[in-house]
C-alpha positions as MATLAB code, in Angstrom:
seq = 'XXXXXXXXXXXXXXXXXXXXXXXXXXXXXXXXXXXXXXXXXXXXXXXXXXXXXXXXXXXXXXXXXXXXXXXXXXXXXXXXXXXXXXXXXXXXXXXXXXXXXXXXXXXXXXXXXXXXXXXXXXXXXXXXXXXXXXXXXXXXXXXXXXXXXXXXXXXXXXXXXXXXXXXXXX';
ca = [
     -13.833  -29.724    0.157;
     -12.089  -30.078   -3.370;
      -9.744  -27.550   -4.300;
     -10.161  -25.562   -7.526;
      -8.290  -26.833  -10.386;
      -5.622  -23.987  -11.657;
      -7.765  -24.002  -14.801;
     -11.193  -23.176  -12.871;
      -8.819  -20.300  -11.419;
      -7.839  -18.810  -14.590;
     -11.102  -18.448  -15.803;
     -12.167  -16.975  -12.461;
      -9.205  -14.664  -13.060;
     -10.400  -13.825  -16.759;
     -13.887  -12.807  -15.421;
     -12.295  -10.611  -12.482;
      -9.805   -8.723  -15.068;
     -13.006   -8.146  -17.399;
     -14.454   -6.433  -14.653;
     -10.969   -4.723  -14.108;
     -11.268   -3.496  -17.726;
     -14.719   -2.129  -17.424;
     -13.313   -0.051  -14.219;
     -10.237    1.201  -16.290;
     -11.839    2.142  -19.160;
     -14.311    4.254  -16.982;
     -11.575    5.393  -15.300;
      -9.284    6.520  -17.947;
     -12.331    7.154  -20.070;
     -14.556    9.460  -17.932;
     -12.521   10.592  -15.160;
      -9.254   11.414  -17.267;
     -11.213   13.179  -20.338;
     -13.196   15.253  -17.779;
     -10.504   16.481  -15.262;
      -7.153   16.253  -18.169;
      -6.084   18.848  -17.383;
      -5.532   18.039  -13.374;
      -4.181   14.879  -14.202;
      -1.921   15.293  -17.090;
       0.862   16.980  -14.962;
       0.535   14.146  -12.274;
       1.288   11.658  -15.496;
       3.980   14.125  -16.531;
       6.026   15.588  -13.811;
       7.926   12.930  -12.207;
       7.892    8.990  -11.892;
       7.145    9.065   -8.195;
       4.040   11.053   -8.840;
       2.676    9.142  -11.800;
       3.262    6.067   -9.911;
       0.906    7.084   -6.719;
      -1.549    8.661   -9.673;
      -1.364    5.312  -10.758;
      -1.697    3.526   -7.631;
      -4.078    5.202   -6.039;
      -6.661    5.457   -9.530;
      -6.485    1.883  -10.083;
      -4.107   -0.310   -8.414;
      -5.466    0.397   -4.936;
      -9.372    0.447   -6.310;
      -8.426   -3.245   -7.749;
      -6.771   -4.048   -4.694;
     -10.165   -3.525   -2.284;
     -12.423   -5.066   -5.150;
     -10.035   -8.631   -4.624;
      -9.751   -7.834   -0.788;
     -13.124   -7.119    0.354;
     -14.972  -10.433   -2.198;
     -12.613  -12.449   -1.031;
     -12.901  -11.632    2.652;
     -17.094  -11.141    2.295;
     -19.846  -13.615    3.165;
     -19.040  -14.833   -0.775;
     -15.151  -15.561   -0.291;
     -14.382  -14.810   -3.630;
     -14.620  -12.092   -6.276;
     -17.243  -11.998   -8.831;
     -14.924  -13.973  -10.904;
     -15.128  -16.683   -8.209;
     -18.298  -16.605   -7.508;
     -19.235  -17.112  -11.122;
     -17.369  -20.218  -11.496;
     -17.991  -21.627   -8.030;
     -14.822  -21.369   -6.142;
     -14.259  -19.148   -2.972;
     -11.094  -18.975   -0.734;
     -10.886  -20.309    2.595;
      -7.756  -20.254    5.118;
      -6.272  -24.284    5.868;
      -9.184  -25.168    8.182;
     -12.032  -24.083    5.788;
     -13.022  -20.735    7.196;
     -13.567  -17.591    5.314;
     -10.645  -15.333    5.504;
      -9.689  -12.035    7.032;
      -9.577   -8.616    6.060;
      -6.083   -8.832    7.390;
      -5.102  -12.286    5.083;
      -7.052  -11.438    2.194;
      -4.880   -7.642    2.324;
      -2.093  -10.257    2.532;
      -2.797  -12.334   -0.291;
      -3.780   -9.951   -2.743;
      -0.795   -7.345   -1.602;
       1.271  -10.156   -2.665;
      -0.276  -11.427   -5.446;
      -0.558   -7.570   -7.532;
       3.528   -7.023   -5.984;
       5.029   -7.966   -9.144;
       2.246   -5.990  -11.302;
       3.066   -2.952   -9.257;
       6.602   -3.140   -9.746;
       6.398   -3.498  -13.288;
       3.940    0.044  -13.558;
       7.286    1.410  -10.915;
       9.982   -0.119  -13.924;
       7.154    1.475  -16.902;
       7.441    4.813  -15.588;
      11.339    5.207  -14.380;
      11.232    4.354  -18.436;
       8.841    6.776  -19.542;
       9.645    9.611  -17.477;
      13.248   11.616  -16.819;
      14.426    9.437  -13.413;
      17.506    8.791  -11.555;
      17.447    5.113  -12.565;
      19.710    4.056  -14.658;
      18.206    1.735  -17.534;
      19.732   -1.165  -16.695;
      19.033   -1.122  -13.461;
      15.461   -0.645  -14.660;
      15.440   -3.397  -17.134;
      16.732   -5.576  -14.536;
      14.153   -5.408  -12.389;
      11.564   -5.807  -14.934;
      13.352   -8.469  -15.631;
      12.616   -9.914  -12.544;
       9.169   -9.588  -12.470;
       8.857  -11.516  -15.809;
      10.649  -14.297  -13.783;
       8.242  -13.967  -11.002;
       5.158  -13.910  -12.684;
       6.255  -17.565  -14.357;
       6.861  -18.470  -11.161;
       3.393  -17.620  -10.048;
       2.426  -19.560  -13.052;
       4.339  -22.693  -12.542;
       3.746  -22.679   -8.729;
       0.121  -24.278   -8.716;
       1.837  -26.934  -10.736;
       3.501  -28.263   -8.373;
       1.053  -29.255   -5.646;
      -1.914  -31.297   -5.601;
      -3.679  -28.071   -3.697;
      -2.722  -26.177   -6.745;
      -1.806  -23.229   -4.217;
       0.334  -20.309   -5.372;
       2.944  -17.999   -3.836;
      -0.030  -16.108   -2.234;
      -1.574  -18.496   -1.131;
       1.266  -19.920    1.103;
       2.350  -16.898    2.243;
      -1.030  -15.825    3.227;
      -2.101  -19.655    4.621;
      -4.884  -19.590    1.896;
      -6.899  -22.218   -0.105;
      -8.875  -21.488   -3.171;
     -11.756  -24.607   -3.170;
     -14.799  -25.262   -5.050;
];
């Protein structure tokens, strides 16, 4: 078992978020021109509401499509399974429901918390801005950490990948 070089993953990544695009332009496309006028006061009306709009029209979608490849007979997304890499837990298995939640819950934290920062911006909240920009901050400092992380070992594992006791192999 080799593991996948970070490369091979980004590519695997760029297939998956082409897929993601296809999904959010039907989704902001067909859905949100036909029903407007149900969602443009959940958009509107407060930052906790446009953030579970949000959530539940695309984050949590996304979330299931990277959950259920990676823990399916196929261990990987489409993305993966296009470029020949599937992940496995440390012994070689295929992973859990329960791990793969794990992994990707971690992995799509920081892009979640930036649409949270995006909309205490957009919309009249009890944030201040600073505190906002702070933590957006922070999740630009975070997501170069998940891009220097595979750098650093030969497994070229990231955060979620430790955390969830995952391996991403050809």
């Amino acid at each position: 078992m080799s593991y996948a070089p970070f490369k091979i993953r980004i590519y695997a990544f760029l297939l998956d978020y082409l897929v993601i695009v296809l999904y959010g332009i039907f989704v902001v496309g067909a859905i949100s021109f036909v029903f407007r006028s149900h969602f443009t006061p959940l958009f509107s009306s407060s930052p906790v509401t446009a953030e579970l709009t949000g959530f539940i029209m695309m984050t949590f979608p996304v979330s299931l499509y990277f959950i259920l490849g990676e823990c399916s007979k196929w261990q990987g997304t489409f993305g993966k399974r296009k470029v020949g890499i599937r992940v496995v837990d440390k012994v070689g298995q295929r992973i859990g429901f329960g791990r793969s939640a794990l992994r990707t819950a971690i992995k799509f934290l920081p892009w979640e918390v930036a649409h949270f920062g995006m909309w205490q911006l957009m919309l009249p909240s009890d944030w201040s801005e600073n505190t906002v920009y702070m933590i957006l901050t922070a999740v630009n400092l975070v997501i170069v950490f998940y891009l220097i992380i595979p750098f650093t070992n030969k497994k070229r594992k990231n955060v979620y990948d430790w955390l969830a006791g995952t391996e991403v192999v050809r």
